[in-house]
Backbone as JSON Lines, residues from 0, in Angstrom:
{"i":0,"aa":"X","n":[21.78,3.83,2.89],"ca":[20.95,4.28,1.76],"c":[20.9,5.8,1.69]}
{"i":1,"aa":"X","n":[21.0,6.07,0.53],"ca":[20.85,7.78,0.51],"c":[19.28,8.42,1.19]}
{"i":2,"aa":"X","n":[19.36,9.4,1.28],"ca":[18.43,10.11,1.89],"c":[17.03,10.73,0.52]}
{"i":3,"aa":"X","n":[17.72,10.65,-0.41],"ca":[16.72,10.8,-1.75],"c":[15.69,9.94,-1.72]}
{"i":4,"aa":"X","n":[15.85,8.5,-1.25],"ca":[15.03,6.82,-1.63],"c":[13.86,6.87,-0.68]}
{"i":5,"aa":"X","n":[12.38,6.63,-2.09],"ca":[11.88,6.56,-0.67],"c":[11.19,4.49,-1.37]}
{"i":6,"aa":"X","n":[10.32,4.54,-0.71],"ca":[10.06,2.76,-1.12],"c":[8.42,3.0,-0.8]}
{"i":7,"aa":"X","n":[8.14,2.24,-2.01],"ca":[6.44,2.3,-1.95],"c":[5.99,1.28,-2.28]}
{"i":8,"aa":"X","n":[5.49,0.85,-1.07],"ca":[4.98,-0.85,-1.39],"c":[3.44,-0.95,-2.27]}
{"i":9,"aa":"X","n":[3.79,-1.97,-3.0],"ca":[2.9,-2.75,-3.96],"c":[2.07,-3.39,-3.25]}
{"i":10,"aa":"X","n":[2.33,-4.39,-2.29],"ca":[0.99,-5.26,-1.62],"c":[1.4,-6.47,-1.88]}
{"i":11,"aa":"X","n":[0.94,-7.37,-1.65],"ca":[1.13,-9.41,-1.71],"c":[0.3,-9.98,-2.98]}
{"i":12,"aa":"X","n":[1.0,-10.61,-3.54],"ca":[0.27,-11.13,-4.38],"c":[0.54,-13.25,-3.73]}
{"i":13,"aa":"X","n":[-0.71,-14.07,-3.97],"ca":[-0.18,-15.04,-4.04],"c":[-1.22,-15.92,-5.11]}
{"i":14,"aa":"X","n":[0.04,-17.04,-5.63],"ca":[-0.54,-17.41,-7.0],"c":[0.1,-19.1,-6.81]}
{"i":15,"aa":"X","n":[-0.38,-19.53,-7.72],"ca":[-0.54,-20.94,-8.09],"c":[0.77,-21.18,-8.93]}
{"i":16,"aa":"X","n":[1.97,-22.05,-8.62],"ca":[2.79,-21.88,-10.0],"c":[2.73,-22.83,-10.65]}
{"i":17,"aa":"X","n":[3.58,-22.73,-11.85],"ca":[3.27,-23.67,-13.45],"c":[4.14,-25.21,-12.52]}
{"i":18,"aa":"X","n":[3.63,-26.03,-11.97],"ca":[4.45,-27.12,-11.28],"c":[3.41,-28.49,-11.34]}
{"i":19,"aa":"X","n":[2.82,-28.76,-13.03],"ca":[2.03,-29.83,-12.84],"c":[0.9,-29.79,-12.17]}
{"i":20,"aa":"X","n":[1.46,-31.55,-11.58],"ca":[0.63,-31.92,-10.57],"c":[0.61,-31.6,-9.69]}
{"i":21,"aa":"X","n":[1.91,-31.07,-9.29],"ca":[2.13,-30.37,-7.52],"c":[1.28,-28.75,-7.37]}
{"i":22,"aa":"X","n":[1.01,-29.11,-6.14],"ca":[0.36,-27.38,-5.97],"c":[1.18,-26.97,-5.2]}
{"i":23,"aa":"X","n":[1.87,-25.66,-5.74],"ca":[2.55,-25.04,-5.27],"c":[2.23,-23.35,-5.62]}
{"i":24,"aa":"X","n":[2.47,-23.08,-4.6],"ca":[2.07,-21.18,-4.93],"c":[3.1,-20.53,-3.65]}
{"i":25,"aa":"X","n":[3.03,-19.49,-4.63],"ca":[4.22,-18.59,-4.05],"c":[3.41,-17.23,-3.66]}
{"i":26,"aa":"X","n":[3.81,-17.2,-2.5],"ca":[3.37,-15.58,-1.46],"c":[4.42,-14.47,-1.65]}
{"i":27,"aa":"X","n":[3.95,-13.42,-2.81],"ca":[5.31,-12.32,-2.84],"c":[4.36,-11.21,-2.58]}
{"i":28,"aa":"X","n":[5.2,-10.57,-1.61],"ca":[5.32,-9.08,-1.43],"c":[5.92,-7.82,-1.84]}
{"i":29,"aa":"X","n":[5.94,-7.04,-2.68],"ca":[6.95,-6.36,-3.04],"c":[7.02,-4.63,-2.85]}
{"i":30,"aa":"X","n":[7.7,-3.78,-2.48],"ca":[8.21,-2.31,-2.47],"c":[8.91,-1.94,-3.6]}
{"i":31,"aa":"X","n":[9.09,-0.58,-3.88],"ca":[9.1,0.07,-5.44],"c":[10.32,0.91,-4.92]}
{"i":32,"aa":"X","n":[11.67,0.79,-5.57],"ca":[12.13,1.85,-4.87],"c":[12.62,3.09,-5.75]}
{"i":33,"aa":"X","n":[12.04,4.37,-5.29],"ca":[12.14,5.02,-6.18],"c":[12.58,6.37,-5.99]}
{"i":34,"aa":"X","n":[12.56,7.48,-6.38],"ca":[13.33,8.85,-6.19],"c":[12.47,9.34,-4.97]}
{"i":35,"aa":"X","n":[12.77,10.09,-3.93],"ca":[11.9,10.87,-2.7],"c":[10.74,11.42,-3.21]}
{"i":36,"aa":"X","n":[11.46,12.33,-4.42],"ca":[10.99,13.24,-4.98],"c":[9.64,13.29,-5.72]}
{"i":37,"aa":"X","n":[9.82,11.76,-6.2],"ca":[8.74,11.73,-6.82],"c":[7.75,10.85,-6.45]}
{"i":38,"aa":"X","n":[7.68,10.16,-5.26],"ca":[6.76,9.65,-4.2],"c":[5.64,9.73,-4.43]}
{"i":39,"aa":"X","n":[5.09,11.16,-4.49],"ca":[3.37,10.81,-4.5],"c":[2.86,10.84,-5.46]}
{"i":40,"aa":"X","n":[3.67,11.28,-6.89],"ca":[3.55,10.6,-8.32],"c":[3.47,9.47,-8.45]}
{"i":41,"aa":"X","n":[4.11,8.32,-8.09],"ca":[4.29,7.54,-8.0],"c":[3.26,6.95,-7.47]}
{"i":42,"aa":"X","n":[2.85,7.04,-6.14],"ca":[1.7,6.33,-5.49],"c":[0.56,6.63,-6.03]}
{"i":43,"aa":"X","n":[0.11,8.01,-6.6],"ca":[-1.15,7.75,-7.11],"c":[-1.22,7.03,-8.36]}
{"i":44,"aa":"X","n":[0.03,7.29,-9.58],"ca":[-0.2,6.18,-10.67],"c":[-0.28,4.67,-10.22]}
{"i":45,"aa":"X","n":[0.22,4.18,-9.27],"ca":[-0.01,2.98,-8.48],"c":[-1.61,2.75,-8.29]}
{"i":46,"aa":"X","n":[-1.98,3.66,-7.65],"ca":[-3.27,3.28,-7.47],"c":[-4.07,3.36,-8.21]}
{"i":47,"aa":"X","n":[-3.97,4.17,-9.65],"ca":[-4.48,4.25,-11.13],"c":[-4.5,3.0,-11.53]}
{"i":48,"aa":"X","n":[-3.23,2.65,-11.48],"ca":[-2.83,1.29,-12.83],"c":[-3.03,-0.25,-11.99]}
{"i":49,"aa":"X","n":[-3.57,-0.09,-10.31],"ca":[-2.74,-1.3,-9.67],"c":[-3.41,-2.38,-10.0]}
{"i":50,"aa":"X","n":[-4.71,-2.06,-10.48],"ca":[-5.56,-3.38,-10.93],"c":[-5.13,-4.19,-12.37]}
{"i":51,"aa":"X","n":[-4.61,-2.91,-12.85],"ca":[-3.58,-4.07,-14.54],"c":[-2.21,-4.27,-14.01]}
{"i":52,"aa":"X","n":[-1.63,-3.49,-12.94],"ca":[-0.14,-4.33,-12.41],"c":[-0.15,-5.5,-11.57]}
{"i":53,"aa":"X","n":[-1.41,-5.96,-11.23],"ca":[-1.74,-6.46,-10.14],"c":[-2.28,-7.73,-11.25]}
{"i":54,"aa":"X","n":[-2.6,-7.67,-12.34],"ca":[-3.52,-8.7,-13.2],"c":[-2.23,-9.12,-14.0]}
{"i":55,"aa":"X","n":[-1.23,-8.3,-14.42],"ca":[0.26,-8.85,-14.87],"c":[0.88,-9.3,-14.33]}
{"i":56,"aa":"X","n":[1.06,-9.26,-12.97],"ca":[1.79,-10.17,-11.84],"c":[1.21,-11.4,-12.09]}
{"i":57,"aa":"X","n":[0.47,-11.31,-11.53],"ca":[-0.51,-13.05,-11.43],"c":[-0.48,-13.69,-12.31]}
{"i":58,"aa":"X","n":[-0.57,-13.11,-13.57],"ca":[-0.74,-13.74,-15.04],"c":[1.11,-14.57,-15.25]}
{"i":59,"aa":"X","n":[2.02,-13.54,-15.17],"ca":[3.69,-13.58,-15.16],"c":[3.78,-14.96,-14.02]}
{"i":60,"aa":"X","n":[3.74,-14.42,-13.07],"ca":[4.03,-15.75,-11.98],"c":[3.32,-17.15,-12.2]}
{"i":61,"aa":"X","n":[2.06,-16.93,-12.91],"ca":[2.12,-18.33,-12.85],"c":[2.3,-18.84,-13.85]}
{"i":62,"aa":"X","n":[2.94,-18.76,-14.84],"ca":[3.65,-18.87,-15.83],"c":[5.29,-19.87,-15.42]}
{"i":63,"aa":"X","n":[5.24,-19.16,-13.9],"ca":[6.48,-19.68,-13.16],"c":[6.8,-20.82,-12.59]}
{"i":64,"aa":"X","n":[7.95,-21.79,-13.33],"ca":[8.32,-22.92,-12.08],"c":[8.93,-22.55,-11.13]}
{"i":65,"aa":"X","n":[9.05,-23.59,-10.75],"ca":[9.81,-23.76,-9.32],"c":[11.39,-23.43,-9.37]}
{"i":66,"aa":"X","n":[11.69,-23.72,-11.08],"ca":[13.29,-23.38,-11.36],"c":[13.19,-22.4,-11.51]}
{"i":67,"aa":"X","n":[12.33,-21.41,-12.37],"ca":[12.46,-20.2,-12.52],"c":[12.24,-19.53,-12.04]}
{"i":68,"aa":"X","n":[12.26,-19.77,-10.54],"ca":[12.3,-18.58,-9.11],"c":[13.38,-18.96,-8.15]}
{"i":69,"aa":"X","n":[14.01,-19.96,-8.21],"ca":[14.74,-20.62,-7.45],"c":[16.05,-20.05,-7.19]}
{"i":70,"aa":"X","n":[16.61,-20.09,-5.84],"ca":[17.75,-19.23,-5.49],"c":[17.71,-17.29,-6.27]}
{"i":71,"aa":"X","n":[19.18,-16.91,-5.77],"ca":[19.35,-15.62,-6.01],"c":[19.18,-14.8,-7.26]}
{"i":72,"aa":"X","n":[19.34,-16.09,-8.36],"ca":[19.54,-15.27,-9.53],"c":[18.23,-15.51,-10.15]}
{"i":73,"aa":"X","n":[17.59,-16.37,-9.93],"ca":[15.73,-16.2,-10.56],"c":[15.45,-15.28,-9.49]}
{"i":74,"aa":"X","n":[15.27,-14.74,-8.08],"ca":[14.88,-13.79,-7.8],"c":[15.13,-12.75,-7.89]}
{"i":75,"aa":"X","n":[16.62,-12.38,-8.77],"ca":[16.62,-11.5,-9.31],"c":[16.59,-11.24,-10.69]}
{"i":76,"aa":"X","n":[16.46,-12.13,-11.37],"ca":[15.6,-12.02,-12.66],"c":[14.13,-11.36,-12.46]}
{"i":77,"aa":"X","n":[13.21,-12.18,-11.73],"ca":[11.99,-11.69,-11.59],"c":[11.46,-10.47,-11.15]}
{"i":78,"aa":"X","n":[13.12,-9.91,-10.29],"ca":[12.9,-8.23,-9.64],"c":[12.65,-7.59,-10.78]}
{"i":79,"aa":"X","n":[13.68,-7.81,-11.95],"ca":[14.13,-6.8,-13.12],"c":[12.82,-7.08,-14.15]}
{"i":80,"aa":"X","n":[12.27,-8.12,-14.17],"ca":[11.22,-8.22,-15.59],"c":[10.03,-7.65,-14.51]}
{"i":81,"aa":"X","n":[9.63,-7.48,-12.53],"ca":[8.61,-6.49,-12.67],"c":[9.02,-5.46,-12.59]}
{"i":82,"aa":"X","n":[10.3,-4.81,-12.08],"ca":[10.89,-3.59,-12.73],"c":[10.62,-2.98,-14.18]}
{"i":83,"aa":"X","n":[10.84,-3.88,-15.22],"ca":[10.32,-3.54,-16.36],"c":[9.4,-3.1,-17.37]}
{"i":84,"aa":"X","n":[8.53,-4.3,-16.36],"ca":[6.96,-3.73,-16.86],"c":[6.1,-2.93,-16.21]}
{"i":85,"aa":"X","n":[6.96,-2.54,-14.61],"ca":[6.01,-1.72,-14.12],"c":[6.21,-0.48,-14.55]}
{"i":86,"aa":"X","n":[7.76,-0.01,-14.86],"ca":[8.02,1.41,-15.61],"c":[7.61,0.76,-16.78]}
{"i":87,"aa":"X","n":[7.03,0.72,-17.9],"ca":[6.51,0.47,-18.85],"c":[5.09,0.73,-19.02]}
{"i":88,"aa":"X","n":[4.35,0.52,-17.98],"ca":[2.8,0.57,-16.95],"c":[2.67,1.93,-17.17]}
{"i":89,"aa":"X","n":[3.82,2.26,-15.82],"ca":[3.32,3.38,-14.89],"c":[3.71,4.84,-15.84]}
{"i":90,"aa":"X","n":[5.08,4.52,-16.85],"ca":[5.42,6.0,-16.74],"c":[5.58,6.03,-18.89]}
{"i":91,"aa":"X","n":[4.18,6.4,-19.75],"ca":[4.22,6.41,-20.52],"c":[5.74,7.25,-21.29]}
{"i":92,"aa":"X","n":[6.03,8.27,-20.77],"ca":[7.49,9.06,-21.21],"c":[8.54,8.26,-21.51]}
{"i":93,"aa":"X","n":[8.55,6.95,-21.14],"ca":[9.94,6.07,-21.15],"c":[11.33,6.38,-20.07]}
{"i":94,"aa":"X","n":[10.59,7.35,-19.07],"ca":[11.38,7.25,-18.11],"c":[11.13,6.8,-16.99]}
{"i":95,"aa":"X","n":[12.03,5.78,-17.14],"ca":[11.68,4.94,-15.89],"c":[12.32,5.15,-14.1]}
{"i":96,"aa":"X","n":[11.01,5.6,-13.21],"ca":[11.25,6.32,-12.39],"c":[11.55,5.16,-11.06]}
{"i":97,"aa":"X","n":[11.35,3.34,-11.39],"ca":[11.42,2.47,-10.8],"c":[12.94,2.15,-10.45]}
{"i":98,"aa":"X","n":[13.34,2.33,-9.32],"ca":[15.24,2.13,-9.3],"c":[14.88,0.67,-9.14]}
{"i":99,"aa":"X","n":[14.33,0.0,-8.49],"ca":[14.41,-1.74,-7.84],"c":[13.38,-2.36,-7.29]}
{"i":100,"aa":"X","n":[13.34,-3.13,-7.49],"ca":[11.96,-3.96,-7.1],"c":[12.56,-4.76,-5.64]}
{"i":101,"aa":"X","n":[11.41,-4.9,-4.61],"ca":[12.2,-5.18,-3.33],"c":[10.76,-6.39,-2.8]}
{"i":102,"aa":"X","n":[11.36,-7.07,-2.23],"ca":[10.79,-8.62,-1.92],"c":[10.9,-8.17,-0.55]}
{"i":103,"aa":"X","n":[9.53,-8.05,-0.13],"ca":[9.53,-8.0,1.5],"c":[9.3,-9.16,1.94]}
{"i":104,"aa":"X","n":[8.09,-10.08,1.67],"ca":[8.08,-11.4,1.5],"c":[8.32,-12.44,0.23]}
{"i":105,"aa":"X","n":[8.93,-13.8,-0.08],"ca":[8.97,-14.55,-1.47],"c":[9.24,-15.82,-0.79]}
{"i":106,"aa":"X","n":[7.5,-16.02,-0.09],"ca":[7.28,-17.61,0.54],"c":[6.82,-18.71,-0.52]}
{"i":107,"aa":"X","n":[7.5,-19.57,-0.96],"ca":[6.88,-20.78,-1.79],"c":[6.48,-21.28,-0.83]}
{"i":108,"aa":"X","n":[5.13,-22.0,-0.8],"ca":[4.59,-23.56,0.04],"c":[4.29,-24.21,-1.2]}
């Protein structure tokens, strides 16, 4: 990894998913990965906005089946749509300072 990247974790969210009758909820963790440079920009708009990024997660995921997280390519669908909305959130300019969304934990029980 280059020496520019730094990664700023988000925190765990866990939620209930759209699966009926079954209860099922998914435990995600996620890191922000983003320019060195702009690190503590970054972390304090985090801690500005984290209670509406944190109320869009929950709301998004459980919206979620079990197919639409399943294997590599729903988890990386789901990197890129909170990639999306979190530069959308965080950085009114339209520049989006979010390189990747990173899954430290993505436990279904």
């Amino acid at each position: 990894l280059p020496e520019n990247v730094a990664f700023v974790p988000f925190g765990e969210v866990i939620v209930n998913l759209d699966e009926g009758r079954l209860n099922r909820y998914l435990r995600l963790s996620i890191s922000l990965q983003i320019d060195k440079k702009e690190e503590e920009t970054v972390k304090l708009l985090i801690e500005k906005q984290k209670a509406v990024l944190k109320n869009w997660l929950l709301s998004h995921l459980s919206d979620k089946g079990m197919d639409d997280i399943r294997g590599a390519a729903g988890q990386n669908r789901l990197r890129r749509e909170i990639q999306d909305q979190f530069n959308t959130v965080l950085f009114l300019d339209g520049y989006d300072r979010i390189y990747d969304i990173l899954f430290e934990e993505f436990n279904i029980q």
